[in-house]
Wavefront OBJ file of the C-alpha trace (Angstrom):
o trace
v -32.081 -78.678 35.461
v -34.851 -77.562 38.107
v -35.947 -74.122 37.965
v -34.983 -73.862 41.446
v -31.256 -74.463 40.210
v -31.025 -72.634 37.358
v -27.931 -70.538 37.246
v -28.172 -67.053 35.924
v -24.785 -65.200 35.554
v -24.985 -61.354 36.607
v -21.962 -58.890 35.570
v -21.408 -56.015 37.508
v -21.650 -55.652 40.853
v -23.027 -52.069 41.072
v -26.716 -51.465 42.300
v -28.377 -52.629 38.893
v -26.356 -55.798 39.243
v -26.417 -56.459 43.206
v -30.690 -55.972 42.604
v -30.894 -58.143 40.097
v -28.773 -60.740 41.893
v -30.581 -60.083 45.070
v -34.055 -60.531 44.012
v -33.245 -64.002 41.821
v -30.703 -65.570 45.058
v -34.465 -64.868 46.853
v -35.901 -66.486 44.148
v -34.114 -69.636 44.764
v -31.781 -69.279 41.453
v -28.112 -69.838 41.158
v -26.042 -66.682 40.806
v -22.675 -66.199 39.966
v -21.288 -62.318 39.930
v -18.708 -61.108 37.960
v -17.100 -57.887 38.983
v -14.537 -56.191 37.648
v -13.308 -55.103 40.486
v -12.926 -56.377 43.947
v -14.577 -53.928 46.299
v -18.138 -53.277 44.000
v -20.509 -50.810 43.861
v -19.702 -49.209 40.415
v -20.997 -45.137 40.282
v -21.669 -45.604 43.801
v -19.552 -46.474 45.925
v -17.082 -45.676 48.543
v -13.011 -46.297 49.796
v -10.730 -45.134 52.025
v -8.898 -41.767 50.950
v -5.896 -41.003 52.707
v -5.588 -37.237 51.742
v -9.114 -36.900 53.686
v -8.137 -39.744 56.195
v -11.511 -41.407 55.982
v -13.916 -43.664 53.655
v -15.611 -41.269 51.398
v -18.101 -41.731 48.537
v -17.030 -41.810 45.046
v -20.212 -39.125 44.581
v -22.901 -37.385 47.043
v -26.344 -38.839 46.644
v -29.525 -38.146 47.574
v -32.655 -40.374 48.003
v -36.085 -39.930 48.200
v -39.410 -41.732 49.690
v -40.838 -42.471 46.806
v -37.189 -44.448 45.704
v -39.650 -47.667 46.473
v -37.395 -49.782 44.730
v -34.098 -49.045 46.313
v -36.410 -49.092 50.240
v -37.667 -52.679 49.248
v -33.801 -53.957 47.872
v -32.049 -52.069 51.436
v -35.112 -54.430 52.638
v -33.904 -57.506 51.591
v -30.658 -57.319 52.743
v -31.373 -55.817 55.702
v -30.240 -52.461 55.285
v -32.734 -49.315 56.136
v -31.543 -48.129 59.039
v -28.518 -46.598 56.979
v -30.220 -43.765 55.705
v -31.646 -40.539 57.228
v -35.004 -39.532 55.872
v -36.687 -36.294 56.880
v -40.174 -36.588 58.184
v -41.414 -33.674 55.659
v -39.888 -32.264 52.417
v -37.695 -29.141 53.786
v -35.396 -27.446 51.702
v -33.002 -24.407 52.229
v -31.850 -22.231 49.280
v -28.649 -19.906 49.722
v -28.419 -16.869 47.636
v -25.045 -15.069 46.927
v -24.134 -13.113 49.851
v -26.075 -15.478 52.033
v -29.940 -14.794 52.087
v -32.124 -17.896 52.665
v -34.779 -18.898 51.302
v -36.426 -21.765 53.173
v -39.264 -24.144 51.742
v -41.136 -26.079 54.760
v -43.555 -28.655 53.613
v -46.493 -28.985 55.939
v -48.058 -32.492 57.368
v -50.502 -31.961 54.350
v -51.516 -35.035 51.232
v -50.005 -34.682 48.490
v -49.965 -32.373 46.318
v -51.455 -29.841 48.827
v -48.116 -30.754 50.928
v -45.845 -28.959 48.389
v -48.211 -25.897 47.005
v -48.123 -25.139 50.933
v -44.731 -24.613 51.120
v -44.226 -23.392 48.420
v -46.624 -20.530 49.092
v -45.474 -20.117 52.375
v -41.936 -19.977 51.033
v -40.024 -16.847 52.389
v -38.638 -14.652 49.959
v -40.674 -15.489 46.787
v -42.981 -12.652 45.718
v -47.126 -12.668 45.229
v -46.195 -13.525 41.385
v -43.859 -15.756 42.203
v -46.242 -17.905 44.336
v -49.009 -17.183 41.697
v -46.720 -19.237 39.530
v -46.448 -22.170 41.903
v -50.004 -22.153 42.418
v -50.375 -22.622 38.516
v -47.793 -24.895 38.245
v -49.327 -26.823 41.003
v -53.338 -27.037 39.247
v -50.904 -28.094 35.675
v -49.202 -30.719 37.141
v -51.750 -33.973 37.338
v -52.485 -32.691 33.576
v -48.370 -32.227 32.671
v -47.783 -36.019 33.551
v -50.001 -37.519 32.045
v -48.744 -36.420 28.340
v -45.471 -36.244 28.882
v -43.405 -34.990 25.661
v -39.902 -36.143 25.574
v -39.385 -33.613 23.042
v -39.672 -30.837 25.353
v -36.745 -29.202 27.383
v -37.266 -28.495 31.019
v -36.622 -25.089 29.860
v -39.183 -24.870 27.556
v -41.825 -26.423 30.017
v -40.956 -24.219 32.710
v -41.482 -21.350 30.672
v -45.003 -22.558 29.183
v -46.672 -23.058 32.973
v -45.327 -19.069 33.387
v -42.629 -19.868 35.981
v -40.623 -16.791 37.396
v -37.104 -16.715 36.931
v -36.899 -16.489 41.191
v -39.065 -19.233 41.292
v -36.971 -21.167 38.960
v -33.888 -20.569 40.868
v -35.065 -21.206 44.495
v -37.183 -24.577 43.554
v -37.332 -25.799 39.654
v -33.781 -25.508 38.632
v -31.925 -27.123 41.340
v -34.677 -29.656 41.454
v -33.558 -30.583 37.856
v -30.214 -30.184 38.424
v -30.198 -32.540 41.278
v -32.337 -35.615 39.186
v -31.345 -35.418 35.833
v -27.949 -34.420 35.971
v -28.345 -32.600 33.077
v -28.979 -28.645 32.468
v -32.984 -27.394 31.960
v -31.918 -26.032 28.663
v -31.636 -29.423 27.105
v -32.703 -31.919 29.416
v -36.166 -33.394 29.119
v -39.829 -32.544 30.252
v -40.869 -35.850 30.239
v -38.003 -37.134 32.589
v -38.433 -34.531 34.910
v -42.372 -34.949 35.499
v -41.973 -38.189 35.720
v -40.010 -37.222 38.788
v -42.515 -35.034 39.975
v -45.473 -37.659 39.781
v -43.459 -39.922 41.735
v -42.431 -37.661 44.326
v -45.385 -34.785 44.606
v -48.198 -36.594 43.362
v -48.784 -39.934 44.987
v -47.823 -39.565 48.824
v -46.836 -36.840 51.532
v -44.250 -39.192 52.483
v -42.849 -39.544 49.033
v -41.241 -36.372 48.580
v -38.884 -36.214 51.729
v -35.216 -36.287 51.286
v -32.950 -38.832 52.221
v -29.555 -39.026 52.869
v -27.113 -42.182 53.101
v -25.597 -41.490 56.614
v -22.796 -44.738 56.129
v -20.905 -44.773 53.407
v -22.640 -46.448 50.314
v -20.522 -49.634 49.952
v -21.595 -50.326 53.679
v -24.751 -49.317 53.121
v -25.796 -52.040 50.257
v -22.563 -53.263 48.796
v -21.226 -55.341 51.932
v -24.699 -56.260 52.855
v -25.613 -57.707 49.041
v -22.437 -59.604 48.783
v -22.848 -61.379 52.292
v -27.030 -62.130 51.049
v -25.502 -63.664 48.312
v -22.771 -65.971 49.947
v -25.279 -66.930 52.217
v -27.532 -68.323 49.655
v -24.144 -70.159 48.027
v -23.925 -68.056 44.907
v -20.523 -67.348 43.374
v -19.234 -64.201 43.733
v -16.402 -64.005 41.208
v -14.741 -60.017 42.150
v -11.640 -58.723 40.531
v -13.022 -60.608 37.111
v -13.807 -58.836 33.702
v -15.934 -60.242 30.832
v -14.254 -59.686 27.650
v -17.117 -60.997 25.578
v -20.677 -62.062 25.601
v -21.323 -65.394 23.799
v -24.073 -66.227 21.842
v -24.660 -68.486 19.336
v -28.035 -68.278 16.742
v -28.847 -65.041 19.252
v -29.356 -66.307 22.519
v -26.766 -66.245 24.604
v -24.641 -69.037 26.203
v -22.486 -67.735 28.472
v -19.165 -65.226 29.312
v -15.732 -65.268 27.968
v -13.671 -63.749 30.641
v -10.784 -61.595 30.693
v -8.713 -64.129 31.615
v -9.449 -66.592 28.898
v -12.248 -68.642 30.850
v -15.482 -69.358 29.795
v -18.622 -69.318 32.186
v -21.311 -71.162 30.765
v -25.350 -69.852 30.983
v -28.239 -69.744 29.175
v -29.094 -66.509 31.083
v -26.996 -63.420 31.633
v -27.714 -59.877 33.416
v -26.028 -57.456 31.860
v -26.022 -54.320 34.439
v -22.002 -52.506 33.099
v -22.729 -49.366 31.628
v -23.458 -48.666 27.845
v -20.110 -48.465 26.401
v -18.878 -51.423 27.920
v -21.789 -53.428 26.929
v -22.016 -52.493 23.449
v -17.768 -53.790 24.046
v -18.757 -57.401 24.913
v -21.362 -57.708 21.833
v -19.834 -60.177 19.858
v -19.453 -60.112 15.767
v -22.170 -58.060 13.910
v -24.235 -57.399 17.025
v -23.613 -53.845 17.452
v -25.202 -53.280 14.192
v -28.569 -54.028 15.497
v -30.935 -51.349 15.728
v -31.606 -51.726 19.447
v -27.818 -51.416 20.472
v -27.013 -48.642 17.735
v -29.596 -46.568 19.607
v -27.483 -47.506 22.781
v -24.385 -46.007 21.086
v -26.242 -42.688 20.487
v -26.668 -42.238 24.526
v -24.056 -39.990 26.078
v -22.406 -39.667 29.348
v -23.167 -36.025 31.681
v -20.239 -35.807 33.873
v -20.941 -35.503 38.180
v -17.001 -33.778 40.138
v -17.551 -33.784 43.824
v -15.861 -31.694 45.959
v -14.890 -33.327 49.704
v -13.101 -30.798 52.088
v -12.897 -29.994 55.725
v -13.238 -26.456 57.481
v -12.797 -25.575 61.453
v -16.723 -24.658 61.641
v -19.395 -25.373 58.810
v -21.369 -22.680 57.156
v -24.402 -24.019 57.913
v -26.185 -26.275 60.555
v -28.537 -28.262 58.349
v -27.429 -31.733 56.775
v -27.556 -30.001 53.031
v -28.705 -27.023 51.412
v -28.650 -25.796 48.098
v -26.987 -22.934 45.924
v -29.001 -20.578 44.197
v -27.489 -19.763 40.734
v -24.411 -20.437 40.530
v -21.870 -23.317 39.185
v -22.231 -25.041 42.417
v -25.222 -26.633 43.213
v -25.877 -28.616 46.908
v -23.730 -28.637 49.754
v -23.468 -31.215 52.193
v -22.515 -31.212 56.172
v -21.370 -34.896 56.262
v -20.435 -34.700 59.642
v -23.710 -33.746 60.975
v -25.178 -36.607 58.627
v -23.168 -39.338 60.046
v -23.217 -38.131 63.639
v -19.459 -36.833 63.963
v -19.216 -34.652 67.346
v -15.887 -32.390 67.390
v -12.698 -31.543 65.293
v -13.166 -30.419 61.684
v -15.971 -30.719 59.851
v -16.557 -32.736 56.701
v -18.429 -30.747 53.712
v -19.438 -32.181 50.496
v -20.195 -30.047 47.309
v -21.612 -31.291 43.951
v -21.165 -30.085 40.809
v -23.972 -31.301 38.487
v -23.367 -31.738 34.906
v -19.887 -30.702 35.049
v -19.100 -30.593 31.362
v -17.104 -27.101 31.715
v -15.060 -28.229 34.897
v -14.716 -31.774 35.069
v -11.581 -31.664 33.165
v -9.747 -28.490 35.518
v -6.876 -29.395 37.692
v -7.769 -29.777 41.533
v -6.246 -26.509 42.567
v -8.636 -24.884 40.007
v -11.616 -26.284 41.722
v -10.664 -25.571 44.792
v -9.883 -21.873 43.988
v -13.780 -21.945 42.725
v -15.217 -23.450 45.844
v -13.127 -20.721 47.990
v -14.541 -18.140 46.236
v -17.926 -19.491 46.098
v -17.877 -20.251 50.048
v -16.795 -16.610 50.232
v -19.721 -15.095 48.027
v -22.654 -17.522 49.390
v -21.141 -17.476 52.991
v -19.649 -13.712 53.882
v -20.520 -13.701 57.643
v -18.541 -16.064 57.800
v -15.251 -13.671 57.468
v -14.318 -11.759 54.363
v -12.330 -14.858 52.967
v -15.058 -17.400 53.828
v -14.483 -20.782 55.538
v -11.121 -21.326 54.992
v -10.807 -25.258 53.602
v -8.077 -27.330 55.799
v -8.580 -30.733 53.772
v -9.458 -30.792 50.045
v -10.158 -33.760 47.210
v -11.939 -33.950 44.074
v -13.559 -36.857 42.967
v -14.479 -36.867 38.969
v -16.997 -39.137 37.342
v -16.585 -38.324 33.573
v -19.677 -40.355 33.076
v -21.612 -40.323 36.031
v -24.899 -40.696 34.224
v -26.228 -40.664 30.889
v -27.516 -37.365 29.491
v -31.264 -36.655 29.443
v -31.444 -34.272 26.944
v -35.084 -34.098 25.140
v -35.762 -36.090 22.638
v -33.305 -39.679 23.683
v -35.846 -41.392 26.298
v -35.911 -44.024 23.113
v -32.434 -44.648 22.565
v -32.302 -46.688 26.089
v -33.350 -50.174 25.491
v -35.829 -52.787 27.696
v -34.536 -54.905 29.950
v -34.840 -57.220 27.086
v -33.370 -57.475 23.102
v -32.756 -59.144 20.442
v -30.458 -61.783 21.976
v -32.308 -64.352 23.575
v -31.546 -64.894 27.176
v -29.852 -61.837 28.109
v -30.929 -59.095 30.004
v -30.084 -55.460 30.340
v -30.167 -53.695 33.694
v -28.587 -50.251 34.364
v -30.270 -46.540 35.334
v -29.789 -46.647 31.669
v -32.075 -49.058 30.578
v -36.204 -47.510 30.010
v -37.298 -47.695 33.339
v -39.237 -44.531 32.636
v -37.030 -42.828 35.524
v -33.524 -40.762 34.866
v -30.462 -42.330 35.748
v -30.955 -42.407 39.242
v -30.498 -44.769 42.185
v -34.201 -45.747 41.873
v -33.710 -46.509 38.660
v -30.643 -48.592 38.459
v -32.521 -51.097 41.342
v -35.505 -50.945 39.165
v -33.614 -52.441 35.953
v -32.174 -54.821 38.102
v -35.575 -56.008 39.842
v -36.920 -55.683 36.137
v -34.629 -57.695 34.350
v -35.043 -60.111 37.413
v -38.849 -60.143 36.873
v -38.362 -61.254 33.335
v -36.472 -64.494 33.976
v -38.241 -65.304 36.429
v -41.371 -65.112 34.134
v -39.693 -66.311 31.216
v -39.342 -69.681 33.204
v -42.663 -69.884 34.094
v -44.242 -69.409 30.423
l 1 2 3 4 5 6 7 8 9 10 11 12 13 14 15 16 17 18 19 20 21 22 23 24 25 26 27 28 29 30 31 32 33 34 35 36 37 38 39 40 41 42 43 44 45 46 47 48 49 50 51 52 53 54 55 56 57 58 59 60 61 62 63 64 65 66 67 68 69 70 71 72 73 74 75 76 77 78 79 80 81 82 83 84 85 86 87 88 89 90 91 92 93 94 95 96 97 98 99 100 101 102 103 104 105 106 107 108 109 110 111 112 113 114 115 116 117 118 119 120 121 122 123 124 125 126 127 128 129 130 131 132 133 134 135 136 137 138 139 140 141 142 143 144 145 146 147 148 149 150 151 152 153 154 155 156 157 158 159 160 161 162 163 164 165 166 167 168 169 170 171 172 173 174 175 176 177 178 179 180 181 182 183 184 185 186 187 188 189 190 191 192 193 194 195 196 197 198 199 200 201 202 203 204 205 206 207 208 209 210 211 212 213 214 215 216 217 218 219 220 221 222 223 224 225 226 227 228 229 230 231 232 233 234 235 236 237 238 239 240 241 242 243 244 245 246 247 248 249 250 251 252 253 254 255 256 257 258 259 260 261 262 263 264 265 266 267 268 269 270 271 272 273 274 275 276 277 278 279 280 281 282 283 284 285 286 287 288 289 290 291 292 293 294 295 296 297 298 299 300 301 302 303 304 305 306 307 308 309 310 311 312 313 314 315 316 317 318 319 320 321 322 323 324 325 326 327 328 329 330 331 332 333 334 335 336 337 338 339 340 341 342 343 344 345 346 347 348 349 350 351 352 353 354 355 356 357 358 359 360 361 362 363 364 365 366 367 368 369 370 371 372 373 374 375 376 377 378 379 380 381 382 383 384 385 386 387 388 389 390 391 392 393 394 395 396 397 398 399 400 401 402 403 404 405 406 407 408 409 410 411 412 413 414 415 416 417 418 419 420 421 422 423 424 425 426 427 428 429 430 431 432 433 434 435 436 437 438 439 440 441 442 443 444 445 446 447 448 449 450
């Protein structure tokens, strides 16, 4: 067989997976997707709810320029124009009982961009901005020696940042990319955010927001890229078991009792359920033990309507407390009239994500009420209300387990791993699921070459 015609089989039809595909259909390769279900998109994705009477995402996400990546895959498949980016990094903070604090990143290069705004930031004191400024001269040096043994916490408090400083920029900031609290999640994860974001371009630290729903956005568009190129999309199809014979791998046993032969397989499900298709003693192996030790960091999204939002801008976020950003869907997507669509995340949401819904929506009353009081002594009052739970959303970051998550490739010959769970030297992000998939991609495709 031609490398031109070489089939590769890719299971899962999330971003890892759709990548992956993506970038070896362009390659001229054979693909044939298996996905267990018949829509796609795994952590991200979206359907029609009735109770909200509109196609919602499974979770809120946020993007941002330096998400190269994900911009070069929405590329391929000809799908950019789906997302709103701000032209600078501008952020507003909401304290309880509704101050603002509002960070405004000049037309500046980076980093002198973000020390700008941040000490131009109203409401943080002289030692607060003395802090940033510190932070700021620290932060070429902080990146390149990152420790994965060191909490966010712990860093934080080394570079001497104030606890208001914390709260208005740090804290949501790690909230929002690792999806894990700064008491236990890692340094190393987080400034690898930063030098991605603050350290290379101006352009790379602005904010972008899906303004479709994310199955149109890249789901739809992936699946019709891959038609198009006659690969065979196999949805509403599990794989029961990987198999591999003398460890390299030789194709999929499927739910159904059919076998899919291949000498090369993407793997992009999540860790559980690929440590579940290992066949035999394979689990045992160092490199997927590891992968047992990673655990899941819950995401519960709150989707209601109220007459009139709190707020004009497309998102903000909540200063201390056990909600985190907010999100004015309507304005995002362009809706003119009638109620208005809100979004609400609740990062890391180990102590909540197992509360009924009228629980959670008793604590986003009260939380509209105490971070929104002009807006009448009982707050926005919600007219539409849904929760949306992802028990494991992401993988924990918590310091010290950056070397539990395995390369692309392993000890079984011919298959690849791809997930924002594999080392792509990013958290668990959008970026980095489409970088394991354009990884693991990248290795076949040299593989065949050598």
């Amino acid at each position: 067989m031609s490398e031109s015609t070489r089939s590769v089989i890719v299971i899962g039809g999330g971003l890892a997976g759709l990548s992956a595909a993506v970038r070896l259909a362009e390659a001229g390769r054979v693909v044939t997707l298996v996905e267990a279900t018949r829509a796609g998109g795994g952590r991200a994705r979206s359907f029609h709810d009735a109770t909200l009477d509109r196609e919602v995402d499974n979770g809120q996400h946020l993007m941002m320029g330096c998400y190269r990546e994900t911009l070069a895959f929405l590329r391929a498949i000809d799908s950019t124009d789906g997302i709103y980016f701000q032209k600078n990094l501008e952020v507003t903070m909401v304290k309880p009982g509704g101050k603002r604090l509002h960070l405004q990143c000049p037309a500046l290069p980076a980093p002198l961009h973000l020390a700008t705004g941040l000490l131009a930031m109203r409401g943080l004191g002289l030692l607060d901005k003395a802090a940033a400024l510190r932070a700021g001269l620290m932060l070429r040096g902080e990146v390149q020696r990152p420790d994965d043994n060191e909490t966010c916490d712990s860093w934080l408090r080394r570079l001497g940042q104030t606890p208001t400083l914390r709260n208005a920029f740090w804290d949501p900031l790690i909230w929002g990319t690792l999806n894990d609290d700064p008491l236990v999640s890692s340094a190393a994860m987080f400034t690898a955010v930063l030098d991605r974001a603050f350290l290379t371009s101006r352009d790379a630290s602005r904010l972008g927001v899906p303004k479709v729903p994310l199955s149109r956005l890249y789901v739809e568009q992936s699946l019709a890229y891959l038609r198009a190129r006659g690969c065979e999309l196999r949805l509403g199809e599990s794989v029961r078991a990987l198999e591999v014979v003398n460890s390299r791998v030789t194709g999929v046993t499927l739910k159904s009792g059919d076998t899919l032969a291949a000498d090369v397989v993407v793997s992009s499900v999540p860790p559980q359920a690929f440590l579940d298709m290992l066949p035999g003693t394979l689990p045992s192996h160092p490199v997927y033990q590891d992968i047992a030790r990673l655990r899941p960091s819950p995401i519960v999204n709150l989707w209601f309507s109220v007459d009139r939002a709190p707020f004009e801008d497309p998102f903000i976020g909540l200063v201390a407390g056990p909600l985190h950003w907010m999100f004015n869907r309507s304005r995002i997507e362009g809706e003119v009239g009638g109620e208005v669509m809100m979004n609400c995340t609740i990062s890391a949401a180990r102590s909540c994500v197992d509360d009924p819904p009228e629980t959670l929506q008793a604590l986003l009353q009260s939380e509209l009420q105490r971070y929104f009081p002009a807006a009448g002594p009982q707050g926005p009052k919600i007219k539409r209300f849904k929760v949306i739970k992802e028990k494991r959303a992401t993988i924990s970051h918590a310091a010290g387990t950056y070397h539990c998550r395995p390369e692309v490739t392993g000890p079984v010959r011919g298959l690849y791993m791809a997930g924002d769970w594999v080392r792509t030297g990013l958290p668990a992000t959008i970026e980095s699921a489409v970088q394991s998939g354009h990884d693991a991609a990248k290795a076949i495709l040299t593989s065949e070459r050598n």
